[in-house]
N, C-alpha and C positions, 0 to 999 in steps of 0.2 A: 966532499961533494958540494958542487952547488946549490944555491936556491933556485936556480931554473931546474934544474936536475930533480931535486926535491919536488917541486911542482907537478913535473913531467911524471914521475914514478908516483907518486901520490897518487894523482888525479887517475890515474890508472888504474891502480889497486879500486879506488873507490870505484870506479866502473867496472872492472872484471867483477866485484862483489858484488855490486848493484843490481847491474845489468844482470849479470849472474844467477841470481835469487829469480827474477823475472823470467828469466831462460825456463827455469825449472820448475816453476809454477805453470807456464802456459804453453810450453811445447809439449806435444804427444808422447809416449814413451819417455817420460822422464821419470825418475822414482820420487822428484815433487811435484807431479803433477796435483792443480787442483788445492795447493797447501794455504791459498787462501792471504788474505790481508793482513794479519798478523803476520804472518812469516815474511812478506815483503818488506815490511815498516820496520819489524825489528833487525833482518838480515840490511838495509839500506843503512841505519844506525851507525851500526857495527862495521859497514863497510868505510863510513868516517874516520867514526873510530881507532880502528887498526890503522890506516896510515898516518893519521892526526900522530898518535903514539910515536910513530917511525920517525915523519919527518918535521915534525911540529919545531923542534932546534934548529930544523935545517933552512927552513921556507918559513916557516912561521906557519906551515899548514891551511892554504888558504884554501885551494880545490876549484875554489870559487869565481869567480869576474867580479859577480854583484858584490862580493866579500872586499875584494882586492878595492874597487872603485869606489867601493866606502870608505872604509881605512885611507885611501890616497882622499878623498873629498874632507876627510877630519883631520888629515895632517899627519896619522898615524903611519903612512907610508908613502914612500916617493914616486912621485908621480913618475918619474923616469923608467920605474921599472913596471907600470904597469902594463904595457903591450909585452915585455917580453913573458910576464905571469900569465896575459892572456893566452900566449900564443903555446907557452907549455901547458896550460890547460885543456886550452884544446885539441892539441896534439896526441895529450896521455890518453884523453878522452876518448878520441879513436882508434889509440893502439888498446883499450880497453877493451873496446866494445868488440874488435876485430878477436880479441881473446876468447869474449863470449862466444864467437860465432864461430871460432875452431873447436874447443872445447863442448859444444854442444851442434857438431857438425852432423852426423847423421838425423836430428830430430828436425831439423826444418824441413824436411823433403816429408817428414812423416804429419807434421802439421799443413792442414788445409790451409784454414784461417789465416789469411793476407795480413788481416789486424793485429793478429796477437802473434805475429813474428816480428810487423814494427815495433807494437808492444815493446819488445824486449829491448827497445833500442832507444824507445825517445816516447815522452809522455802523448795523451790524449785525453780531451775530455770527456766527462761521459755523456752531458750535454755540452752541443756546441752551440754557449753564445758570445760571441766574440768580448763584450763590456764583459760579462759575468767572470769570461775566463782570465782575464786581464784582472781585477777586482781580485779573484782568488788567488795566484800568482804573487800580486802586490802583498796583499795581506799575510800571505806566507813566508816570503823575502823578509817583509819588516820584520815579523814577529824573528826569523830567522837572525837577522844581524843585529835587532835592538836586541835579543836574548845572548848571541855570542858578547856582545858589548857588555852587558849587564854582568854575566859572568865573570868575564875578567877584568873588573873591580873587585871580585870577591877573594880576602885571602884564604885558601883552602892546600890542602898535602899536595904536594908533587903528584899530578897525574889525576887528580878527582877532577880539577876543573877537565880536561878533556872527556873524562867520563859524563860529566855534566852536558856537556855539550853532546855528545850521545843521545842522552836523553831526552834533550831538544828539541831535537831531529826526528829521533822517535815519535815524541807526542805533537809536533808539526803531518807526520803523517799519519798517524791518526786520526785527530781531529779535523783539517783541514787539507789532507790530500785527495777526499774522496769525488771534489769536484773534477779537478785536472792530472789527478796524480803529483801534485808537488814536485816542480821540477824545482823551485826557487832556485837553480842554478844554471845561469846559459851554458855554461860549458856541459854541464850534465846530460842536457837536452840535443844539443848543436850538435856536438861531436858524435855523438853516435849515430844523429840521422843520417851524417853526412857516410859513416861506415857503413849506413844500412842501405845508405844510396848508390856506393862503388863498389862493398860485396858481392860477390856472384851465389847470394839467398838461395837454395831451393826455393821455386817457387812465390818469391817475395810479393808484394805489388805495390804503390806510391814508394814515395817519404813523406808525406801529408805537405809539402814546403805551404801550400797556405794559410798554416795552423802557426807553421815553425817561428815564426816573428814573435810571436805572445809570451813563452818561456825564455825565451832571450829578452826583448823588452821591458813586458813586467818587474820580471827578477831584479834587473838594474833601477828599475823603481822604485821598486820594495825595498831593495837595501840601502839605497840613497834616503828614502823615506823615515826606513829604521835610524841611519845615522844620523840626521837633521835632529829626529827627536829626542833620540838620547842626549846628543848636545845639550839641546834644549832644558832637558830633567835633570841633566848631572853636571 
């Protein structure tokens, strides 16, 4: 298999789970309706997770853009391949979310709420102020890439450091998703609104596009930001 390949299937899996969790907490008629913040944060983890495990030999498991243009800005990856990492990222990103939205086909016609069917697709703040959201974004990318960095300097058993990074992730939403929902990842954010934008939704309404810039932006900041300083400390 390839590393685009790896990529593409990756970034997938982590959005059918993601996105998935969110499906099931905020559509009508789901049997997780209503399951709350803990079940998103830890089900988003896990969605890492699992294909980190899969393709992590294959790709090196980025998922990412903000990930990908770190690594290529430290040297740790060729700049040559990073449009086609984006482009399978993006791509899985959509066939992800298009997953979600089969998979959880009959609940959108039964959900009112316009918002919490984009929801399912691509993040929102819960106040919107453009500096603030951009601030919290950055702060979660850093902490995001200067954490995967920091980690793998540590030697640890086959397989803990990916779990570690789970737990990252985890306590990145937690702590700090509450503002925008943590995309820290453009492809995360992008590709789904773009599936929530050319789906035929029961009932959908926007794709927010002039929110859409801040999770794709930011993120590539934040992990730019995270990468400079790790340099800097190690």
């Amino acid at each position: 298999m390839s590393n685009i390949m790896g990529e593409f299937l990756g970034t997938m899996i982590l959005i059918l789970l993601g996105d998935g969790v969110v499906a099931g907490v905020l559509l009508k008629k789901s049997k997780g309706e209503n399951g709350g913040w803990i079940v998103v944060t830890t089900a988003w983890a896990l969605a890492v997770v699992i294909p980190a495990f899969i393709f992590g030999a294959v790709s090196g498991a980025h998922f990412n853009p903000a990930l990908t243009i770190a690594l290529a800005f430290l040297g740790k990856f060729s700049w040559s391949l990073v449009p086609q990492y984006i482009a399978a990222q993006m791509l899985g990103a959509i066939a992800g979310a298009t997953l979600v939205w089969l998979t959880y086909l009959p609940h959108w016609k039964e959900t009112e709420e316009k918002a919490a069917k984009l929801g399912v697709f691509c993040t929102a703040p819960a106040i919107r102020n453009t500096t603030a959201n951009i601030i919290t974004e950055v702060i979660g990318t850093f902490i995001l890439v200067f954490g995967i960095l920091g980690l793998g300097q540590v030697q640890m058993a086959p397989g803990v450091n990916v779990l570690a990074v789970g737990g990252l992730i985890f306590v990145i939403g937690l702590s700090l998703g509450g503002p925008t929902g943590y995309a820290i990842n453009p492809a995360r954010d992008l590709g789904p609104r773009i599936a929530h934008a050319i789906l035929p939704i029961a009932g959908k309404g926007d794709s927010d596009w002039g929110y859409s810039w801040i999770p794709v932006v930011a993120p590539i900041v934040g992990g730019l930001l995270g990468a400079i300083v790790f340099n800097l400390v190690f």
